[in-house]
PASE-204026 format. One record per residue: residue in three letters; residue number from 1; x, y, z of N, C-alpha, C in turn. Coordinates in steps of 0.05 Angstrom, whole numbers, plus 5000, padded with zeros to 4 digits. Layout:
// PASE-204026
kero_drengu_n.u_n.v_n.w_ca.u_ca.v_ca.w_c.u_c.v_c.w
ALA_NUM_X_Y_Z_X_Y_Z_X_Y_Z
...
//
This chain:
// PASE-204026
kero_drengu_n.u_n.v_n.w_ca.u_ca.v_ca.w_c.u_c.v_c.w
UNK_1_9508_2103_3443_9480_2112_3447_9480_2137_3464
UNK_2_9458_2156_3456_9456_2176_3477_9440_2185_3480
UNK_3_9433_2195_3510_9408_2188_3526_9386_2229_3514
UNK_4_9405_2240_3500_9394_2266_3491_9382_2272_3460
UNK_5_9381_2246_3445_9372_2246_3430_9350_2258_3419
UNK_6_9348_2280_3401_9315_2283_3397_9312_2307_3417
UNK_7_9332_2310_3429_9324_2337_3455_9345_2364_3452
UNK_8_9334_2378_3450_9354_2402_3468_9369_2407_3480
UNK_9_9396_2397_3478_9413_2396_3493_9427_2425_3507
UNK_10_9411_2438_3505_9419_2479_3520_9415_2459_3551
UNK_11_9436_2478_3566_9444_2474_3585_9428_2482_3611
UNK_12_9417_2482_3640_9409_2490_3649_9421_2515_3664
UNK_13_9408_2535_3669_9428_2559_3677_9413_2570_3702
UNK_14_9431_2587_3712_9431_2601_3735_9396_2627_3728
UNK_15_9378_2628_3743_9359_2653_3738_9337_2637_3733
UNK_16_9314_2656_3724_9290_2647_3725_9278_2624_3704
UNK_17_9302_2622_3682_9291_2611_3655_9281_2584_3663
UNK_18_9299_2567_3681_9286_2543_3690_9262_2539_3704
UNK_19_9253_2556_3718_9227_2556_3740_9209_2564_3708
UNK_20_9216_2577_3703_9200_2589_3681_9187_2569_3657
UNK_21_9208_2552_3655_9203_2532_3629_9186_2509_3645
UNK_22_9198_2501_3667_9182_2477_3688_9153_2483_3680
UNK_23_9145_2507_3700_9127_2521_3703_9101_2513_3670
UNK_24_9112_2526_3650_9094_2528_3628_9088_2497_3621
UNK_25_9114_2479_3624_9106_2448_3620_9085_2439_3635
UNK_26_9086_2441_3657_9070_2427_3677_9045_2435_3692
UNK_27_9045_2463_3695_9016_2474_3699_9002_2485_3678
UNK_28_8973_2483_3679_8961_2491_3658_8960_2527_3657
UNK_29_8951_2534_3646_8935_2559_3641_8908_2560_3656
UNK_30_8916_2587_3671_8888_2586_3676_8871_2614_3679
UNK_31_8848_2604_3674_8827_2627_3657_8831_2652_3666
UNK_32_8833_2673_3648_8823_2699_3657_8842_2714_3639
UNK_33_8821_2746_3644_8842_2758_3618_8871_2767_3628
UNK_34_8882_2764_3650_8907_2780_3651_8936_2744_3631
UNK_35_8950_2771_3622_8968_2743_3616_8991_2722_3646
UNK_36_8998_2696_3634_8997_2684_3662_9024_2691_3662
UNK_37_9039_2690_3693_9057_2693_3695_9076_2673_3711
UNK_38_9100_2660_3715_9102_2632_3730_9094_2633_3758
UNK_39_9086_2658_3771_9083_2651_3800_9051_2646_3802
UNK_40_9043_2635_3774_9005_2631_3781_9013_2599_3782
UNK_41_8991_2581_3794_8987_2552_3787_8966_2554_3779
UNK_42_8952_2524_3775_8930_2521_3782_8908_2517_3803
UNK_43_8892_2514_3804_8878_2509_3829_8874_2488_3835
UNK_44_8877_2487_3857_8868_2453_3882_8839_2438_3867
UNK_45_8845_2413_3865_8813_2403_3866_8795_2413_3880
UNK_46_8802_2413_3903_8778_2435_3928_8774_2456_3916
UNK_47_8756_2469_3901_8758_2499_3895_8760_2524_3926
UNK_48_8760_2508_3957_8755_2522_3972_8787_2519_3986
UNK_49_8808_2502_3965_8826_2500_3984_8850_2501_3963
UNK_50_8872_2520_3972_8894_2526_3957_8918_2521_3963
UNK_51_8937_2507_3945_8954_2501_3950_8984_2518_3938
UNK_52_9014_2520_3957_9034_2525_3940_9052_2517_3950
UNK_53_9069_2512_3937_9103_2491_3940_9141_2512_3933
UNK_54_9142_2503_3949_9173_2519_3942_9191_2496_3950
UNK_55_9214_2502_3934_9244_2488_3943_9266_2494_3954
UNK_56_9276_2492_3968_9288_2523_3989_9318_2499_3991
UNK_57_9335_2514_3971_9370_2515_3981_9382_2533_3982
UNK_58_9398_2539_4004_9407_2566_4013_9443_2556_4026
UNK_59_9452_2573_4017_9491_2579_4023_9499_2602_4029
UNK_60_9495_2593_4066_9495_2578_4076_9481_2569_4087
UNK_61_9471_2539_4096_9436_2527_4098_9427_2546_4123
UNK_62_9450_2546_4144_9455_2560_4167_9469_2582_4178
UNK_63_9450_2603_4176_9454_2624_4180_9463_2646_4203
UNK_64_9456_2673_4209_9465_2686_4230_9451_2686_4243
UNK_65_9418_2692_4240_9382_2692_4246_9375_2674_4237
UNK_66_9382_2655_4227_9366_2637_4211_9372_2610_4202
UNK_67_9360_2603_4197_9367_2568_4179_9349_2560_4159
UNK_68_9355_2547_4139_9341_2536_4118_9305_2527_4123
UNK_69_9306_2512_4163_9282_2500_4157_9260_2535_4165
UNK_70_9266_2555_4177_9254_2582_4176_9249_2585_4153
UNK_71_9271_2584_4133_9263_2599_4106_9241_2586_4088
UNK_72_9244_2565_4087_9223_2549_4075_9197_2555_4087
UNK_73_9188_2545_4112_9168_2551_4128_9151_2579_4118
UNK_74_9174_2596_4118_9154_2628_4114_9154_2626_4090
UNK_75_9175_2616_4065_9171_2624_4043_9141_2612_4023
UNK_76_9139_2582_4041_9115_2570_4027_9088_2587_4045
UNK_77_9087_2590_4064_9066_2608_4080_9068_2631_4069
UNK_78_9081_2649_4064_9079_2682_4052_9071_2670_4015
UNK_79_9082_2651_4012_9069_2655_3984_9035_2643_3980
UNK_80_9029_2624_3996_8999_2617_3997_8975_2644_4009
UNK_81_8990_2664_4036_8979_2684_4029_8976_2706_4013
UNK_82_8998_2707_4003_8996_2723_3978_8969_2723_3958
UNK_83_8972_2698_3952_8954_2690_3931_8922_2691_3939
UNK_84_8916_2694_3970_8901_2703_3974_8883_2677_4000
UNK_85_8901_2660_4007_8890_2645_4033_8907_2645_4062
UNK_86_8877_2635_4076_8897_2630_4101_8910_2606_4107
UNK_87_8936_2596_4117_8951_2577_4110_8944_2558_4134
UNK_88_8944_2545_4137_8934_2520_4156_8949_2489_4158
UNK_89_8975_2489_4141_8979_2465_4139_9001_2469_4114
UNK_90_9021_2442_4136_9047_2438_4117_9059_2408_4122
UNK_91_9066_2412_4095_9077_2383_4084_9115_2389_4082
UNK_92_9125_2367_4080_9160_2377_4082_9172_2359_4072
UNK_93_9185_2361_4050_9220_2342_4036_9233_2354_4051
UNK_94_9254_2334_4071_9276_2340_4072_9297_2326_4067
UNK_95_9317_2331_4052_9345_2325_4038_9369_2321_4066
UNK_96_9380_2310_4070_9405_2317_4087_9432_2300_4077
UNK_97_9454_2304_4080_9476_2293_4073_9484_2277_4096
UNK_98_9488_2251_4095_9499_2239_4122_9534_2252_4123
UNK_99_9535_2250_4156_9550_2261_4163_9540_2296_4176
UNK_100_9518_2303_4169_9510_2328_4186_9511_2320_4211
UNK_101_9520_2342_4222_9521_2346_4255_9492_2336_4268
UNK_102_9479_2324_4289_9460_2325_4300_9451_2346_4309
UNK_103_9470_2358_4331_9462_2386_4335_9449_2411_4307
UNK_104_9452_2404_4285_9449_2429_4266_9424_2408_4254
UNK_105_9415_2376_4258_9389_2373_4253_9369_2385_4271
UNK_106_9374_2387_4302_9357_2391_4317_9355_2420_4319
UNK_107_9374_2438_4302_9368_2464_4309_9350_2467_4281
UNK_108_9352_2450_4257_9330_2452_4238_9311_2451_4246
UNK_109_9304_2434_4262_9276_2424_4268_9263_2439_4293
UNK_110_9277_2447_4302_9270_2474_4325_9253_2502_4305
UNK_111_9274_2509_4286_9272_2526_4270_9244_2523_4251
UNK_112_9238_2503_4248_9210_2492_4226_9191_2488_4252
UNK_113_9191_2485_4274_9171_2487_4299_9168_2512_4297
UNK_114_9180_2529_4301_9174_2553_4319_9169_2576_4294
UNK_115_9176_2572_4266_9160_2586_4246_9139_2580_4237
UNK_116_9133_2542_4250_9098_2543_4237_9077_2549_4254
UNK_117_9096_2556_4280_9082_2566_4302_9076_2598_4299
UNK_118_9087_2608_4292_9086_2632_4292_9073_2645_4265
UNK_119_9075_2624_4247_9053_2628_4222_9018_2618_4220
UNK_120_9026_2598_4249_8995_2585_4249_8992_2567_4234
UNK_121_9012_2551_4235_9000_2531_4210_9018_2503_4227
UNK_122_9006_2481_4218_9012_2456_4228_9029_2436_4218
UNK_123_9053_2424_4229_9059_2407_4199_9044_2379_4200
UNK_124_9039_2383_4173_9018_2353_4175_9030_2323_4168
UNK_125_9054_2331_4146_9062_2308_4132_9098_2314_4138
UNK_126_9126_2292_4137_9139_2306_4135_9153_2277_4118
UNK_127_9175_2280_4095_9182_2261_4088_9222_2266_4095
UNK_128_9236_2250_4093_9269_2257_4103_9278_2235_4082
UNK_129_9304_2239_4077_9318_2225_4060_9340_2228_4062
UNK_130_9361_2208_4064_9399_2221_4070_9410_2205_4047
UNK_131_9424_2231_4034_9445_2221_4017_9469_2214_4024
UNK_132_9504_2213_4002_9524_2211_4013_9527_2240_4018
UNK_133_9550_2241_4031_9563_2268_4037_9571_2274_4007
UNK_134_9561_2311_4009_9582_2317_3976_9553_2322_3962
UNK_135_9532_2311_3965_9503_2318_3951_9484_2319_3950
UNK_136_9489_2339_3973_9466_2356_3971_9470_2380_3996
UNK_137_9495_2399_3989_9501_2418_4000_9489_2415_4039
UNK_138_9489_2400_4050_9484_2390_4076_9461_2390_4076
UNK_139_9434_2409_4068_9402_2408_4065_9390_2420_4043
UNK_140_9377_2398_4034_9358_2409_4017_9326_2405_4025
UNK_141_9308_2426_4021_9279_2431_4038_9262_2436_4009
UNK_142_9240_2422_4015_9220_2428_4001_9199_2426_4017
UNK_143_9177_2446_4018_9158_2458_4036_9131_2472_4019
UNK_144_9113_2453_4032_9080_2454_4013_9066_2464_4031
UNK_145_9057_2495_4026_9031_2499_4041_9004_2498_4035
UNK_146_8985_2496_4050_8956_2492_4042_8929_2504_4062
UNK_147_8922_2516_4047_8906_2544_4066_8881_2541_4050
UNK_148_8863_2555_4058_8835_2554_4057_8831_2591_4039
UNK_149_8818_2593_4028_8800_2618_4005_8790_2629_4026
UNK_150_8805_2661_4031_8789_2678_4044_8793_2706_4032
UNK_151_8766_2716_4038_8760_2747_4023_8764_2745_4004
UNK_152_8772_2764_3990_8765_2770_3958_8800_2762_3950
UNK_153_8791_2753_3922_8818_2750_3910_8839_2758_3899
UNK_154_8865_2764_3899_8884_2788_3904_8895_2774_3872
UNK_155_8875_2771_3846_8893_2764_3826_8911_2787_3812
UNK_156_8927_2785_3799_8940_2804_3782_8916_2817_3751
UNK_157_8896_2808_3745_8880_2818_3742_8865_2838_3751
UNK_158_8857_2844_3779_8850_2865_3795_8869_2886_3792
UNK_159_8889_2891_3780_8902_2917_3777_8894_2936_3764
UNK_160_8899_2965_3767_8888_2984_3740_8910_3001_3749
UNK_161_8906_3017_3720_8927_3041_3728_8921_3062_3743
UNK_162_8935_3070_3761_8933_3095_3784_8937_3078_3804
UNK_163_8935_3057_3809_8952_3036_3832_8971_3045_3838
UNK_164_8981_3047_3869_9003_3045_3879_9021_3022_3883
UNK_165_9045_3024_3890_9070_2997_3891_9075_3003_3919
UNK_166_9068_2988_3932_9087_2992_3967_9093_2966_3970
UNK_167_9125_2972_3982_9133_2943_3992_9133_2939_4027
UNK_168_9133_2925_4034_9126_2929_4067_9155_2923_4079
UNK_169_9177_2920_4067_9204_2935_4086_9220_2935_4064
UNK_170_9250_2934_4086_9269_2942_4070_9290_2923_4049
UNK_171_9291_2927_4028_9304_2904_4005_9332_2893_4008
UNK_172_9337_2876_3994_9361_2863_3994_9376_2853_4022
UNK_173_9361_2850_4050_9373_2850_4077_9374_2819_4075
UNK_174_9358_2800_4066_9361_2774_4065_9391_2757_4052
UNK_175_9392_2781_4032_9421_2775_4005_9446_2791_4020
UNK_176_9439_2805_4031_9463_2814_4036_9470_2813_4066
UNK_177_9459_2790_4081_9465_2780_4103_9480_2756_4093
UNK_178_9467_2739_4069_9477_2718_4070_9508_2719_4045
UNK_179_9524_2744_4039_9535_2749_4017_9559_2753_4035
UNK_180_9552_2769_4067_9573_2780_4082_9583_2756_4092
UNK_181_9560_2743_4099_9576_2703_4123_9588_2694_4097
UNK_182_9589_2691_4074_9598_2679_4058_9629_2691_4048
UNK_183_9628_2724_4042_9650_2730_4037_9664_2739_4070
UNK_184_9657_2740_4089_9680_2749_4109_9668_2780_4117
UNK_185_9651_2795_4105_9644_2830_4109_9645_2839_4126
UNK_186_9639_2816_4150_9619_2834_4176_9602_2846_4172
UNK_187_9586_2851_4155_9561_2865_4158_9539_2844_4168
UNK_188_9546_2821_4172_9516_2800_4176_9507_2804_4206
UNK_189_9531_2823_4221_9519_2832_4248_9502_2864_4247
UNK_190_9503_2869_4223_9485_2904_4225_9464_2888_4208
UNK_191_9461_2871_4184_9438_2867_4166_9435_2837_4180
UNK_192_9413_2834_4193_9404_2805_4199_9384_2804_4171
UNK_193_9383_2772_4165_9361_2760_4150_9329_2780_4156
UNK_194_9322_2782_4132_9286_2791_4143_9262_2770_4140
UNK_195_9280_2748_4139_9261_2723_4136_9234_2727_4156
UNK_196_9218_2726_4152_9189_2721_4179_9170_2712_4155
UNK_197_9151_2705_4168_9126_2694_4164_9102_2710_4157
UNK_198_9086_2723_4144_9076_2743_4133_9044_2747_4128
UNK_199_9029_2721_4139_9000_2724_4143_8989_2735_4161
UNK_200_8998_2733_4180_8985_2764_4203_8993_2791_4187
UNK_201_9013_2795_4174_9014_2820_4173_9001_2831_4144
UNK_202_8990_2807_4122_8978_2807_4101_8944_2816_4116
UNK_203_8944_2799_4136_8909_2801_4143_8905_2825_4155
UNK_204_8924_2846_4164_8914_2874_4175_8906_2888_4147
UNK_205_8914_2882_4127_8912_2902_4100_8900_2890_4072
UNK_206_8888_2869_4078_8876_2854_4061_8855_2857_4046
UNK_207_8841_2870_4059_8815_2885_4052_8828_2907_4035
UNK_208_8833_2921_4020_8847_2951_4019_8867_2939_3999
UNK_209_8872_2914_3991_8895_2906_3965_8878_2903_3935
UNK_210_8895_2910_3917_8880_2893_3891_8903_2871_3900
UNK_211_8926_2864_3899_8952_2843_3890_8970_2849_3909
UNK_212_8984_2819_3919_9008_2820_3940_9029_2791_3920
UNK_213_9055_2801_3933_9069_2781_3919_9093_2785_3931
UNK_214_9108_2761_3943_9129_2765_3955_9149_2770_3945
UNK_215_9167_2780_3949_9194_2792_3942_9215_2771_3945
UNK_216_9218_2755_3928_9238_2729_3937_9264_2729_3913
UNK_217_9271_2712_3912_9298_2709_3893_9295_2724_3880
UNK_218_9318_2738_3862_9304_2761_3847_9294_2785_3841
UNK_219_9291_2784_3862_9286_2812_3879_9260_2825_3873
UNK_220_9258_2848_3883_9232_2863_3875_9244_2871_3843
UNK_221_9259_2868_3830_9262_2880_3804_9246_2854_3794
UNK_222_9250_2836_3794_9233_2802_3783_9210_2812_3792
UNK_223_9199_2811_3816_9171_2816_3815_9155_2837_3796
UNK_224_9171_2862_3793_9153_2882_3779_9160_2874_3751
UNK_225_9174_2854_3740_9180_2853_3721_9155_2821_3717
UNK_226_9147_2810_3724_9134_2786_3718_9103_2805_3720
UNK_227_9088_2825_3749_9067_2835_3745_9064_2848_3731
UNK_228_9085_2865_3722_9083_2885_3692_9074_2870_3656
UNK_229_9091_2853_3649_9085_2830_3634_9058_2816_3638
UNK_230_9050_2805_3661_9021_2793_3669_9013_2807_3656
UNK_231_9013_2834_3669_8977_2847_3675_8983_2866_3649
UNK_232_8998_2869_3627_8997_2885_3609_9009_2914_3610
UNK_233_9012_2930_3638_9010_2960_3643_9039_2960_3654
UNK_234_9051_2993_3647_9076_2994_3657_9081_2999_3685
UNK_235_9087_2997_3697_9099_2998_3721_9116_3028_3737
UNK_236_9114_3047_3738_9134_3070_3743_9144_3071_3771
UNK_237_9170_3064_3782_9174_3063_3812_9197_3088_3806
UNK_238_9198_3103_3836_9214_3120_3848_9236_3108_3868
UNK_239_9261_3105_3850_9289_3095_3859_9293_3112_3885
UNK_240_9289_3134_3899_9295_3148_3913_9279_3143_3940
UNK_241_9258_3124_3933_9241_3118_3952_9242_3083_3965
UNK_242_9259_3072_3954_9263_3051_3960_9275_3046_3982
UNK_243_9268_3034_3994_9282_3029_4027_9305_3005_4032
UNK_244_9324_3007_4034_9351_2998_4033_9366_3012_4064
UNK_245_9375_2989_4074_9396_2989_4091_9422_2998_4088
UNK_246_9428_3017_4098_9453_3029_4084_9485_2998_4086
UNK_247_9478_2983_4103_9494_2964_4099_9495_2947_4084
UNK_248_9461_2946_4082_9462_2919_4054_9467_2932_4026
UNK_249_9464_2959_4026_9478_2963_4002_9506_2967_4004
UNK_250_9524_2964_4018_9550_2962_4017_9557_2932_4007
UNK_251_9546_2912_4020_9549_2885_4023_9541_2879_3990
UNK_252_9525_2889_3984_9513_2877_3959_9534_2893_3935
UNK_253_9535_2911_3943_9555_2924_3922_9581_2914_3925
UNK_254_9595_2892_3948_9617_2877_3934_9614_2861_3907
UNK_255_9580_2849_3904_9577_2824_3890_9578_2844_3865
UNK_256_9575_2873_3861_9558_2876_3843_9528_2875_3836
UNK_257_9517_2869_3854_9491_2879_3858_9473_2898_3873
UNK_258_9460_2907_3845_9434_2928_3867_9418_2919_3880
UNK_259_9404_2922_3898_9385_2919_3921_9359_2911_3911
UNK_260_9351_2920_3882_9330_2916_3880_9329_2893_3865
UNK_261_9357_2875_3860_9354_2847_3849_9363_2833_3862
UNK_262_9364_2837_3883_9379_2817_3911_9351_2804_3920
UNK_263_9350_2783_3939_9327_2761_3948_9328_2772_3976
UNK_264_9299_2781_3978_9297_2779_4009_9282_2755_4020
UNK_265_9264_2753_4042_9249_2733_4052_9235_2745_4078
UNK_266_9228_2763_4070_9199_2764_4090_9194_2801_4080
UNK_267_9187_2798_4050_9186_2834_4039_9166_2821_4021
UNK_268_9140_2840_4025_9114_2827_4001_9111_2857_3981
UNK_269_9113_2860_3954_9104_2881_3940_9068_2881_3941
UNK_270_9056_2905_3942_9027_2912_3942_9023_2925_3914
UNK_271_8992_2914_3914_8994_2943_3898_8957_2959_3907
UNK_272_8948_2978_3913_8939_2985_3928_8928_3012_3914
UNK_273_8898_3007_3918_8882_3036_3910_8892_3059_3908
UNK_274_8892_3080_3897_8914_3106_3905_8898_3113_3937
UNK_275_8868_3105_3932_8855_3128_3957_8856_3103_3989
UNK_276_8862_3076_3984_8878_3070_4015_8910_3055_4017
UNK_277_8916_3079_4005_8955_3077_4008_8952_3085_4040
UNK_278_8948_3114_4046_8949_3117_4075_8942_3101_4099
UNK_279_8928_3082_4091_8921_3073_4115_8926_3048_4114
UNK_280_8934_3031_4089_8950_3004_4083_8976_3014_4099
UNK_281_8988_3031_4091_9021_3044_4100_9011_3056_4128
UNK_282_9000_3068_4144_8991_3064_4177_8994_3032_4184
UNK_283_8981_3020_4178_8971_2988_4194_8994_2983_4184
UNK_284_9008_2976_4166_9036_2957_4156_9054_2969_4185
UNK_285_9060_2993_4189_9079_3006_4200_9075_3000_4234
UNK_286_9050_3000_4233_9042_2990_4260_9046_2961_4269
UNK_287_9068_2943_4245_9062_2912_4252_9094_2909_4255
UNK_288_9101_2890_4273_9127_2891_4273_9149_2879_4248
UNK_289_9138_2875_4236_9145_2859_4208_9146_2883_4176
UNK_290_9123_2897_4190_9118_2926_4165_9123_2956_4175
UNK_291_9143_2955_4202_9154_2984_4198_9169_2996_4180
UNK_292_9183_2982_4156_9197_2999_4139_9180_3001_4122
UNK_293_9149_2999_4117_9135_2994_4085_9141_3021_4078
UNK_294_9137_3029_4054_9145_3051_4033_9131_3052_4012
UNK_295_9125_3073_3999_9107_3075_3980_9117_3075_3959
UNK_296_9132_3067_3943_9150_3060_3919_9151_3069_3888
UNK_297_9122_3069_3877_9114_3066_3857_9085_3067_3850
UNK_298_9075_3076_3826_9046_3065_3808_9044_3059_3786
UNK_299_9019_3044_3779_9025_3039_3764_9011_3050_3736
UNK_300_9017_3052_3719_9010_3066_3688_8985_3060_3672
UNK_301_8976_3084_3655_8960_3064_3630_8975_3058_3611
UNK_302_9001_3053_3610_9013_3055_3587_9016_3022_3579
UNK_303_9006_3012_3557_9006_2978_3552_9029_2966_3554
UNK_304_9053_2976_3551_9075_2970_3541_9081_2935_3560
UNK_305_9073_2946_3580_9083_2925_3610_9114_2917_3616
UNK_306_9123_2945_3616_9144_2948_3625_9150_2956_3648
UNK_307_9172_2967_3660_9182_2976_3678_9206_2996_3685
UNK_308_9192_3026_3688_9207_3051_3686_9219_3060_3711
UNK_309_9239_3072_3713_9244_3079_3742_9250_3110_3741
UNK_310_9246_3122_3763_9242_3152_3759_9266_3150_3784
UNK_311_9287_3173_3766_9317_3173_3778_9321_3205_3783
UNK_312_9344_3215_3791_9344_3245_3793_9355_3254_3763
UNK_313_9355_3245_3740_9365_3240_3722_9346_3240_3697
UNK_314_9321_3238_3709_9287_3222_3695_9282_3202_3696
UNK_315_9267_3203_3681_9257_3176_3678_9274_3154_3660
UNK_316_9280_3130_3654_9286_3114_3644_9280_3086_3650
UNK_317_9284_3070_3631_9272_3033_3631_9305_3015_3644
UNK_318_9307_3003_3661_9327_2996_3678_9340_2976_3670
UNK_319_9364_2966_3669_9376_2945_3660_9388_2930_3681
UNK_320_9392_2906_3675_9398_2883_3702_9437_2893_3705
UNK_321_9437_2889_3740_9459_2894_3750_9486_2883_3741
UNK_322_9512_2895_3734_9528_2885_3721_9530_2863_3728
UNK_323_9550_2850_3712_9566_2817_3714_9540_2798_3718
UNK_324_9556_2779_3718_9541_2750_3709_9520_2746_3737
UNK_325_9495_2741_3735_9474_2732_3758_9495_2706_3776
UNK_326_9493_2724_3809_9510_2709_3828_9506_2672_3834
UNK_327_9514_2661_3827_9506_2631_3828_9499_2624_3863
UNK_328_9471_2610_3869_9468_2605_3894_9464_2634_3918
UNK_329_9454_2655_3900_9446_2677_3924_9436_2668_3949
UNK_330_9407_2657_3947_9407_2651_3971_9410_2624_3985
//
């Protein structure tokens, strides 16, 4: 007998295809003309209250700046502001392998205090579970935030062409902190994680957005590649303008990867009127979280909903970084 009968037996793989296929199974569609893309859900029964969920495994759970229960914390908080609330409240799976050190529970749980502190948000619910040793890479985190509808709504709909692309720092510093502790580089002492928490620094420039979207696994090349597809229009960014650490591009170029498909954790893409780029890019710069923002890109009337990059070379449509996508980036 076998338990795959009747099914698809394709394999599950490394990259977006899985979030992607989850995604179309299980949330609906929802209304409006831009096409949907997996980082939409649906909406909360509350129409006044919004919810979003992430699953956060990272190698190594514990980092140079950081630990697994930080990353989760900001990653479910920067994505509920994104979408356009203020976050107020968190729920938590946590996974652990018996046999973890105590000391590296209590520095988790230090770490998930002092980022929901610093994001403003409360934890409300928390659930824990221990497996054997061997499975489940020492922690696994799942982290639900839930925030309240404020100001106007930052859908991917609200775009047009003559939009600008600014990202509010510098790329790949999250991936290529955690690529150097892994391979030996030393660079994880010049590129710390840019993990932080991102609703104070969404609410200085919020007024002044059509769309925000964080820069997470994937990199900012995934993001402009999922809002380009949404919203129909191409995308044109300036490779020369991209803000990169001259270390994390060393670090990343052991793996074979560029910067702009590496995962950060605390980098939001905008996209932003042409006539208040200046003063989104003032207030970002003025926040300690948005001194590297940069003005990157705009975006096109052209339907295609692609994604062009303007090189010293011209223009051309970009292809994903050699060799096989790194298993377990972050």
């Amino acid at each position: 007998m076998t338990y795959t009968r009747g099914w698809d037996t394709s394999q599950v793989g490394f990259g977006p295809e899985a979030r992607d296929l989850i995604t179309r199974a299980l949330v609906p569609p929802r209304p409006g003309p831009a096409r949907q893309t997996p980082a939409d859900t649906a909406p909360a029964p509350d129409p006044a209250v919004m919810v979003r969920t992430g699953t956060y495994v990272v190698d190594p759970p514990f980092f140079g700046n950081g630990d697994i229960g930080g990353l989760a914390v900001c990653g479910a908080v920067n994505e509920l502001a994104a979408a356009g609330a203020e976050p107020r409240h968190l729920a938590l799976g946590i996974v652990l392998e018996a046999g973890l050190p105590l000391g590296l529970v209590h520095r988790l749980t230090a770490s998930v205090r002092a980022a929901a502190a610093e994001a403003g948000v409360a934890v409300a619910a928390v659930d824990t579970r221990v497996v054997r040793a061997g499975e489940a890479d020492r922690v696994f985190l799942t982290a639900t935030a839930f925030g309240e509808r404020g100001g106007h709504p930052l859908g991917l709909d609200t775009v047009r062409p003559g939009d600008s692309i600014v990202v509010t720092g510098s790329l790949g510093s999250h991936a290529a902190h955690l690529v150097s502790l892994r391979d030996g580089l030393g660079y994880e002492h010049h590129v710390p994680s840019d993990c932080a928490p991102l609703a104070g620094l969404l609410r200085t420039v919020r007024a002044d957005l059509r769309h925000a979207r964080p820069v997470v696994d994937g990199g900012l090349a995934e993001v402009l590649r999922l809002c380009a597809a949404g919203r129909g229009l191409t995308l044109r960014v300036d490779e020369d303008a991209l803000p990169v650490r001259y270390e994390a591009r060393v670090a990343l170029a052991t793996r074979g990867l560029a910067p702009l498909d590496a995962a950060c954790a605390g980098c939001l893409c905008l996209f932003v009127p042409p006539e208040r780029v200046r003063t989104v890019l003032a207030a970002l710069r003025a926040h300690p979280y948005g001194r590297n923002a940069a003005l990157v890109g705009e975006v096109t009337a052209d339907p295609l909903g692609d994604v062009e990059f303007v090189t010293r070379e011209g223009v051309r449509p970009r292809t994903p970084s050699a060799g096989p996508l790194p298993e377990r980036l972050l």
